[in-house]
PyMOL Python script that loads the backbone (N, CA, C, O; Angstrom):
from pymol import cmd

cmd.read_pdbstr("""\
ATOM      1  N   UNK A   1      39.016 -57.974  -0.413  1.00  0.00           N
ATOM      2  CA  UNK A   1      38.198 -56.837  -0.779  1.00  0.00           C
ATOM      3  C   UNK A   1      37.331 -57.211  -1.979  1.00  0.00           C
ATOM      4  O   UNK A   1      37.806 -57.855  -2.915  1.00  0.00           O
ATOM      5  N   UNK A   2      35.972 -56.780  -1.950  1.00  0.00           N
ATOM      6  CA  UNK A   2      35.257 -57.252  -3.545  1.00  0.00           C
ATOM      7  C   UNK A   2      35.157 -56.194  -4.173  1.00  0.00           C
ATOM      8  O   UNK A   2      35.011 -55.015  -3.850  1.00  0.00           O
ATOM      9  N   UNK A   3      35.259 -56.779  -5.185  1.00  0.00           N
ATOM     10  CA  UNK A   3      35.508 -55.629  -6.629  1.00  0.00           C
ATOM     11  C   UNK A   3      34.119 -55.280  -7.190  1.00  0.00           C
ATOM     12  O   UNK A   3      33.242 -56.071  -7.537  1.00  0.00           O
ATOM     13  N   UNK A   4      34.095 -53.908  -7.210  1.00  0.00           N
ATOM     14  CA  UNK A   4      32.851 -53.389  -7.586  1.00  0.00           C
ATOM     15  C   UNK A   4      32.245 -53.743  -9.229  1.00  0.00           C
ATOM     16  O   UNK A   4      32.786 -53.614 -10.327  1.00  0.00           O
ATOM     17  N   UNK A   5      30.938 -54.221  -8.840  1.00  0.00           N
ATOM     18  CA  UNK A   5      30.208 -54.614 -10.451  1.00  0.00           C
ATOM     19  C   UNK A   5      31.000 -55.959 -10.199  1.00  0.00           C
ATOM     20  O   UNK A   5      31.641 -56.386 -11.159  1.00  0.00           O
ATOM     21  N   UNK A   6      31.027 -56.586  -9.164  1.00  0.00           N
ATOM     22  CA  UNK A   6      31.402 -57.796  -9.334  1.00  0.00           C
ATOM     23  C   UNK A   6      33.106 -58.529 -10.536  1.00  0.00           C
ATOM     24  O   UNK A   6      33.453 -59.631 -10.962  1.00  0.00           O
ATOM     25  N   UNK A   7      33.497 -57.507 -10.584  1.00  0.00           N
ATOM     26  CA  UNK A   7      34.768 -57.902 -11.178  1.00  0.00           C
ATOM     27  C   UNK A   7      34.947 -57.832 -12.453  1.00  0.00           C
ATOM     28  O   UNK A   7      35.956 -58.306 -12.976  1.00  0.00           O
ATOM     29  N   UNK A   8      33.840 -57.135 -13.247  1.00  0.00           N
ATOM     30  CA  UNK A   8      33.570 -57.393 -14.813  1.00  0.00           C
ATOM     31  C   UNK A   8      34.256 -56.533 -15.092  1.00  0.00           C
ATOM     32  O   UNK A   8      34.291 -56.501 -16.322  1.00  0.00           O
ATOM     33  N   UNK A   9      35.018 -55.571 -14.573  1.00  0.00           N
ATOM     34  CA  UNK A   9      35.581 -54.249 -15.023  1.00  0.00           C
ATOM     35  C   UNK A   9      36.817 -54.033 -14.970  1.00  0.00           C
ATOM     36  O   UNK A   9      37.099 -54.157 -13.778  1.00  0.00           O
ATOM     37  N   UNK A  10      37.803 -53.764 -15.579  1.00  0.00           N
ATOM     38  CA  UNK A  10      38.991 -53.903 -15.123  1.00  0.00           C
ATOM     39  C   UNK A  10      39.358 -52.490 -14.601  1.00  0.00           C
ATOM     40  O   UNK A  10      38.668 -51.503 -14.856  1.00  0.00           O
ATOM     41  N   UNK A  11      40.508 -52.456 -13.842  1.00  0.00           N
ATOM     42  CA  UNK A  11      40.984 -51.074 -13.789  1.00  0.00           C
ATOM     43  C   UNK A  11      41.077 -50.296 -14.035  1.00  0.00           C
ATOM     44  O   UNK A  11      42.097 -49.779 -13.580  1.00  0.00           O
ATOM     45  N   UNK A  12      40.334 -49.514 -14.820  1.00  0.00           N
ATOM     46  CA  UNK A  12      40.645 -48.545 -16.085  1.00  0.00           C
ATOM     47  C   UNK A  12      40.136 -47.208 -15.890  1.00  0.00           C
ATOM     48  O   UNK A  12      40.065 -46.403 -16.820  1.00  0.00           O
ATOM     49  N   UNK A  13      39.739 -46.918 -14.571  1.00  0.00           N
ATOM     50  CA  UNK A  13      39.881 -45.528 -14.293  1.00  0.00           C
ATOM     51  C   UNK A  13      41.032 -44.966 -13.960  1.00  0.00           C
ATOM     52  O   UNK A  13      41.727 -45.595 -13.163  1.00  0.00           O
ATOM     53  N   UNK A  14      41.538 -43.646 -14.475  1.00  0.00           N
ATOM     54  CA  UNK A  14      42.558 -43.129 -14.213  1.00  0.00           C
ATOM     55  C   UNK A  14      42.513 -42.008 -13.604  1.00  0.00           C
ATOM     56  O   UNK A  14      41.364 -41.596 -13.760  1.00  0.00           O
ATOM     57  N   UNK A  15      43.154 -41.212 -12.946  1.00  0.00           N
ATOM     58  CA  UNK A  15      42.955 -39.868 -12.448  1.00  0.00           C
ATOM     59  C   UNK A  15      43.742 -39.110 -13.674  1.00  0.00           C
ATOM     60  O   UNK A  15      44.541 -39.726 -14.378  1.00  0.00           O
ATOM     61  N   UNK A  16      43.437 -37.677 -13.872  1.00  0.00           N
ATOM     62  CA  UNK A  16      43.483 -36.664 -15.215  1.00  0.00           C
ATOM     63  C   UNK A  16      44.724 -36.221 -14.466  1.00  0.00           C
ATOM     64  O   UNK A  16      44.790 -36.127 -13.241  1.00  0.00           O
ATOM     65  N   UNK A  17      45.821 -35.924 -15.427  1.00  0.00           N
ATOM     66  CA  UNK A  17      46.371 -35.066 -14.630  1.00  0.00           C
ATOM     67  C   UNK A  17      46.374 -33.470 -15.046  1.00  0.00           C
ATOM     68  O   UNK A  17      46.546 -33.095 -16.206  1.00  0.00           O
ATOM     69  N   UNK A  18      46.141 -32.514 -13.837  1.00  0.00           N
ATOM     70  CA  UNK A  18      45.914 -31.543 -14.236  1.00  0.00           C
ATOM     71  C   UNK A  18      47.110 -30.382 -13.765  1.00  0.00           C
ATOM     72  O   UNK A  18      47.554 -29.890 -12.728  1.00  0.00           O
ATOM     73  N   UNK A  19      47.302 -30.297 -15.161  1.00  0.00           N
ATOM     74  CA  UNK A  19      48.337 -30.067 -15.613  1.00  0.00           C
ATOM     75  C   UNK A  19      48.396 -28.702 -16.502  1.00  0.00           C
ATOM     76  O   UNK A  19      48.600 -28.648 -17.715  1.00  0.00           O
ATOM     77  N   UNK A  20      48.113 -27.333 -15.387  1.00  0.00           N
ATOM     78  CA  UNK A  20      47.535 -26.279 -16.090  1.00  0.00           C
ATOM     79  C   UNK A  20      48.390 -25.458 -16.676  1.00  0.00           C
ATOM     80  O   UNK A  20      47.978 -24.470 -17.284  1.00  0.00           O
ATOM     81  N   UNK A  21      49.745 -25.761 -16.575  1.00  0.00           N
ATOM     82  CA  UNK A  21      50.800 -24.819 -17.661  1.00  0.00           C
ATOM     83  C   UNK A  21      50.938 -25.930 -18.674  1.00  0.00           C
ATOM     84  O   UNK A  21      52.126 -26.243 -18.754  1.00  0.00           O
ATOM     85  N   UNK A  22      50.395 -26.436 -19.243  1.00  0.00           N
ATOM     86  CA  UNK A  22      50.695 -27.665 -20.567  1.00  0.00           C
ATOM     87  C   UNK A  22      50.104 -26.731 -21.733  1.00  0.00           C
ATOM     88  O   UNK A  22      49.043 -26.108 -21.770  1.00  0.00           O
ATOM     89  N   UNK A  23      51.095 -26.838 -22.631  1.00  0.00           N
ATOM     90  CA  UNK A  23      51.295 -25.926 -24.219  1.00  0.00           C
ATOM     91  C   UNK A  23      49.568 -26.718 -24.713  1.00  0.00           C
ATOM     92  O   UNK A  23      49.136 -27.863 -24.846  1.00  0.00           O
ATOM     93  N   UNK A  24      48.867 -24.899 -24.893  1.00  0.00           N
ATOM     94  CA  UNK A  24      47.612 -25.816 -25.766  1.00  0.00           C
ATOM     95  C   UNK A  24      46.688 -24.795 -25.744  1.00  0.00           C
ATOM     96  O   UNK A  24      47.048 -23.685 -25.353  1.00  0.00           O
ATOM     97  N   UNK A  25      45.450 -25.006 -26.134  1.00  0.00           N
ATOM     98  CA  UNK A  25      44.528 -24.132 -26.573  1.00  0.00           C
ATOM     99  C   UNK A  25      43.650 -23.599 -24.695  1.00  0.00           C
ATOM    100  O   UNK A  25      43.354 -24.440 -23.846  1.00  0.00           O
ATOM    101  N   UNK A  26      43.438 -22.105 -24.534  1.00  0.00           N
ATOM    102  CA  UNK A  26      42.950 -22.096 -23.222  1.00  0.00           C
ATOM    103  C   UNK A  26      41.462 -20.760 -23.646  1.00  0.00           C
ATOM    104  O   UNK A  26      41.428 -20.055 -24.654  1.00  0.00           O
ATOM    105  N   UNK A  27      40.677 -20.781 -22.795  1.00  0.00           N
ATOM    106  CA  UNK A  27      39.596 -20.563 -22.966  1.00  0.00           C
ATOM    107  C   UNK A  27      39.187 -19.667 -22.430  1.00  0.00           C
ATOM    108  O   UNK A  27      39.800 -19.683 -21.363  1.00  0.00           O
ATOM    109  N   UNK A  28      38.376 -18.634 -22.419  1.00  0.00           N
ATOM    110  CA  UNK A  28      37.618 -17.424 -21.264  1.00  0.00           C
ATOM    111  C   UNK A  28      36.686 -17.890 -20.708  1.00  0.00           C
ATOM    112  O   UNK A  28      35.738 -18.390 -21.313  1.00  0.00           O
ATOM    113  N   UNK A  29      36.769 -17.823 -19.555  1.00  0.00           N
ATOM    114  CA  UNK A  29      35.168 -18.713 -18.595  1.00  0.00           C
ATOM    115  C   UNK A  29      34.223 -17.524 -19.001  1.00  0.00           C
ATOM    116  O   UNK A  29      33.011 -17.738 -19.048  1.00  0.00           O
ATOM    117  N   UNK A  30      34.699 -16.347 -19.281  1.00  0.00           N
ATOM    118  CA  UNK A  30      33.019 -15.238 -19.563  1.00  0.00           C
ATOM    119  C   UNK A  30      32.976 -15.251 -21.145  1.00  0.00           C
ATOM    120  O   UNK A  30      31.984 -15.818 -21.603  1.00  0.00           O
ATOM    121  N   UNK A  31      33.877 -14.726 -22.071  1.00  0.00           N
ATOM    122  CA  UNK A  31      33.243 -14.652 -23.152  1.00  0.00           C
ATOM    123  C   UNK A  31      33.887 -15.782 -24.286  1.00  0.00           C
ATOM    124  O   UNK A  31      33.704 -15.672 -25.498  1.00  0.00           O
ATOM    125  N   UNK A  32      34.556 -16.717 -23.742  1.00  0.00           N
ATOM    126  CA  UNK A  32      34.339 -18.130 -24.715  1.00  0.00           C
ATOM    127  C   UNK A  32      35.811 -17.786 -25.429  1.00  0.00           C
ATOM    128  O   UNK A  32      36.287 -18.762 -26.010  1.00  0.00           O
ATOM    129  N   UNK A  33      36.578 -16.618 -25.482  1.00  0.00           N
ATOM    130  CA  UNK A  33      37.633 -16.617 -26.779  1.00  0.00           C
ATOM    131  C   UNK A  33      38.458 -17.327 -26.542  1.00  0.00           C
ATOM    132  O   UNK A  33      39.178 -17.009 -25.596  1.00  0.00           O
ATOM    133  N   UNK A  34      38.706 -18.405 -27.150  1.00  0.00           N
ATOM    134  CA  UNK A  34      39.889 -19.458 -27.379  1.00  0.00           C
ATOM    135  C   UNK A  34      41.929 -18.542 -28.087  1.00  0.00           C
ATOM    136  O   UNK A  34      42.185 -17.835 -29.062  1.00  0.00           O
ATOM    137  N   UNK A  35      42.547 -18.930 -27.305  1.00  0.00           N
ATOM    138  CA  UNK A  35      44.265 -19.046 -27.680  1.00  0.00           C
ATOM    139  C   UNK A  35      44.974 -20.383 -27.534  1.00  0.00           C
ATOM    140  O   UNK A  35      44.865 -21.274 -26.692  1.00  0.00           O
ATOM    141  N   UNK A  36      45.391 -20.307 -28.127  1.00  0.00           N
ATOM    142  CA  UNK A  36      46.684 -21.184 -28.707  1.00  0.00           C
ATOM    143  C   UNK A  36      47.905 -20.775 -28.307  1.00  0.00           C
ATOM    144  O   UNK A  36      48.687 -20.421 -29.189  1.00  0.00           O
ATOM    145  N   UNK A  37      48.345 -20.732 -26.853  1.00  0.00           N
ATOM    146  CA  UNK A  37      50.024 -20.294 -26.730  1.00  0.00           C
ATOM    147  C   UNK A  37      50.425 -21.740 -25.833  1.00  0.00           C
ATOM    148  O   UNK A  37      49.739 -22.643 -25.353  1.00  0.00           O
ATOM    149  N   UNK A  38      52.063 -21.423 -25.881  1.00  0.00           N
ATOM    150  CA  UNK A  38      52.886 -22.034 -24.669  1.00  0.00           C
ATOM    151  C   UNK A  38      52.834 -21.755 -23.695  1.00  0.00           C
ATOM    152  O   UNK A  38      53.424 -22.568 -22.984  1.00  0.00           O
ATOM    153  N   UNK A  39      52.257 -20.676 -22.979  1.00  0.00           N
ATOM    154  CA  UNK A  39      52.129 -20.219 -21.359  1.00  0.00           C
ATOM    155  C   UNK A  39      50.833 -19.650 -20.972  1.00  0.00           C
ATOM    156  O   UNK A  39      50.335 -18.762 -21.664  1.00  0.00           O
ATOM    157  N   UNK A  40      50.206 -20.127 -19.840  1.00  0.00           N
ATOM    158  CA  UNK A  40      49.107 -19.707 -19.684  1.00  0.00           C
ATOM    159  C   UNK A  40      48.882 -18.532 -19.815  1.00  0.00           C
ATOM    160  O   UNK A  40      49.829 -17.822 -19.476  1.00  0.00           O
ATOM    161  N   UNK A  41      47.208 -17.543 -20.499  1.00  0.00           N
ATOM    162  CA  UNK A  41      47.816 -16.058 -20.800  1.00  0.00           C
ATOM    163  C   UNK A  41      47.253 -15.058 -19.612  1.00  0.00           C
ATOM    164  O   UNK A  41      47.208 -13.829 -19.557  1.00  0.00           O
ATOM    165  N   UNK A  42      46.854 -16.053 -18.710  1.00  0.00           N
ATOM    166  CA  UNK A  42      46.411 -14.861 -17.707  1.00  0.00           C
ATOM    167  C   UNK A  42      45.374 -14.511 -17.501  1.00  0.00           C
ATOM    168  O   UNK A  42      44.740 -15.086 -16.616  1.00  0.00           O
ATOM    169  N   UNK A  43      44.840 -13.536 -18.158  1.00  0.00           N
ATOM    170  CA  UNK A  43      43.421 -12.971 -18.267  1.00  0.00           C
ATOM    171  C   UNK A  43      42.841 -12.937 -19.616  1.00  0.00           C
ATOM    172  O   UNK A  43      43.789 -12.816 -20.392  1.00  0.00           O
ATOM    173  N   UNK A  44      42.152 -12.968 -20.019  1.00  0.00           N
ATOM    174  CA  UNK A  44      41.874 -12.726 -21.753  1.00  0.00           C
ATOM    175  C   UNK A  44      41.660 -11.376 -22.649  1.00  0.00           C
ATOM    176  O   UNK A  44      40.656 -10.698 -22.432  1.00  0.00           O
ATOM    177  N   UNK A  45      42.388 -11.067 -23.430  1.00  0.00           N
ATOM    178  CA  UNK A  45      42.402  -9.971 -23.867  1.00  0.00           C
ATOM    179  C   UNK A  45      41.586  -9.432 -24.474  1.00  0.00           C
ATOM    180  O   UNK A  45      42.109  -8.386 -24.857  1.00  0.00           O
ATOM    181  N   UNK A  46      40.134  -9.504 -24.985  1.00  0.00           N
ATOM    182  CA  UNK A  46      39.466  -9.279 -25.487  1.00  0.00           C
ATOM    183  C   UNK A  46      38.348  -8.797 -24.631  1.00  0.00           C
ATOM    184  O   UNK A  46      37.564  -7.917 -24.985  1.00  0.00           O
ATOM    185  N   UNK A  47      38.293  -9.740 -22.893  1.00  0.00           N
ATOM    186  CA  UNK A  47      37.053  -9.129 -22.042  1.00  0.00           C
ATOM    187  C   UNK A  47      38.042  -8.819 -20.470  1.00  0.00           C
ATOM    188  O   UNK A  47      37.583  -8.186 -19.519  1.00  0.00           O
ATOM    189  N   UNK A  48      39.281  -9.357 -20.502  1.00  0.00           N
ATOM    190  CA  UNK A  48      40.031  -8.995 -19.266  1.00  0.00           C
ATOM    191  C   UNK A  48      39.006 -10.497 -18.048  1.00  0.00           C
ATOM    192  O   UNK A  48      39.094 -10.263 -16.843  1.00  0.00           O
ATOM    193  N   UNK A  49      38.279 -11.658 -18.393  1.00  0.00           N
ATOM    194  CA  UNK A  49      37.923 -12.822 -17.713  1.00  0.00           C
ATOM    195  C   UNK A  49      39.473 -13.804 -17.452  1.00  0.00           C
ATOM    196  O   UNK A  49      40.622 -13.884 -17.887  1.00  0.00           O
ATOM    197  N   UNK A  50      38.616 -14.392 -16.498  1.00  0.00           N
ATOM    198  CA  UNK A  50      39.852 -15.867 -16.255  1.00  0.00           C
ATOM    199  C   UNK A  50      39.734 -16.138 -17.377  1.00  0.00           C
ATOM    200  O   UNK A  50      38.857 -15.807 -18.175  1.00  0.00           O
ATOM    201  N   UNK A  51      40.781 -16.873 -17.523  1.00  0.00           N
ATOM    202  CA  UNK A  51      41.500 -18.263 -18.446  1.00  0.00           C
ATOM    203  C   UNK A  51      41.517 -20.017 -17.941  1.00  0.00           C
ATOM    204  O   UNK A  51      41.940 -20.528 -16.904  1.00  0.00           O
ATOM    205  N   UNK A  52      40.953 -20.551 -18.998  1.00  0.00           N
ATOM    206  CA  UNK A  52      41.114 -21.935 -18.446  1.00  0.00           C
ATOM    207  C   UNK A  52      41.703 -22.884 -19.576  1.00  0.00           C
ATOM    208  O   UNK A  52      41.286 -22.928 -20.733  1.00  0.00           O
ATOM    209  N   UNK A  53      42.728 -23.627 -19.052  1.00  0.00           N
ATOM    210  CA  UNK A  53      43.238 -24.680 -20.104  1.00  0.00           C
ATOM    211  C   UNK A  53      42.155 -25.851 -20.439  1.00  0.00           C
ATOM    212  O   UNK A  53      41.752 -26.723 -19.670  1.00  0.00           O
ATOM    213  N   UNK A  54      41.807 -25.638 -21.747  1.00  0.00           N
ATOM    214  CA  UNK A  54      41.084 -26.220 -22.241  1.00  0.00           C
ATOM    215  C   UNK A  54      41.216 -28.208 -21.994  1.00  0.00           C
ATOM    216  O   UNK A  54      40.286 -29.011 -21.915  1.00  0.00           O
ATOM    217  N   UNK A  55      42.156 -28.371 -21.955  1.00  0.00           N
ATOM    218  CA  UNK A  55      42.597 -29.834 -21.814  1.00  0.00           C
ATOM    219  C   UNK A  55      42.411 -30.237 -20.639  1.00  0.00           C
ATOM    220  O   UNK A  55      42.276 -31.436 -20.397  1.00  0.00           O
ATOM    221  N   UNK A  56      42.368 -29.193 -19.596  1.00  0.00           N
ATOM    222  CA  UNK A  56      42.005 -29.715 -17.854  1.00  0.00           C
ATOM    223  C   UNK A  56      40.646 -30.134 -17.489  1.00  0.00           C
ATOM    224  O   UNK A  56      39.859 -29.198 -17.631  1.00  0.00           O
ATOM    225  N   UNK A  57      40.186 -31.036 -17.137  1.00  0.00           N
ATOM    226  CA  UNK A  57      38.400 -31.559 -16.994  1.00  0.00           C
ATOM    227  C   UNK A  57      38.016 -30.217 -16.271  1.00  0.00           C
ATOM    228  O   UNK A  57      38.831 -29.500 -15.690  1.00  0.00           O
ATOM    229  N   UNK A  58      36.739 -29.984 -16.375  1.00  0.00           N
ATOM    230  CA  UNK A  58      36.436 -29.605 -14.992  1.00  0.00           C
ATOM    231  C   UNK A  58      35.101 -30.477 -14.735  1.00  0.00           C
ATOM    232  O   UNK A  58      34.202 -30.984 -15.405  1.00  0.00           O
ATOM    233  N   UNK A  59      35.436 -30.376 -13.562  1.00  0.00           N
ATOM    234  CA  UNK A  59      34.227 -31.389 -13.098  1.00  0.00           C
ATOM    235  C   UNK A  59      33.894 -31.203 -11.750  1.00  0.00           C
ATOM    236  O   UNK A  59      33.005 -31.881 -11.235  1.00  0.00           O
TER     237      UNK A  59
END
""", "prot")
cmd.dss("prot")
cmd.show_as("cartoon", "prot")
cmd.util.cbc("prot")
cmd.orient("prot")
């Protein structure tokens, strides 16, 4: 098999793991307010939007 870019590269892509109950800061996809807990909080209390763990890519 040939190695892409001709071999100059080593292995070093990794896959993320996403890992959406991990203790950490999570985010409102509508109005931005950031928390800091151990369990995901659900909805956000300030506009009632999703929640997203800040540490998960999105892409």
């Amino acid at each position: 098999m040939k190695r892409p870019f001709g071999g100059r590269f080593p292995d070093i892509m990794k896959d993320v793991s996403a890992d959406t109950e991990a203790n950490g800061p999570y985010e409102c996809f509508d109005c931005g307010t950031i928390v800091v807990t151990e369990e995901h909080p659900g909805r956000c209390s300030d506009c009632g939007g999703a929640m997203r763990n800040r540490r998960t890519p999105i892409e």
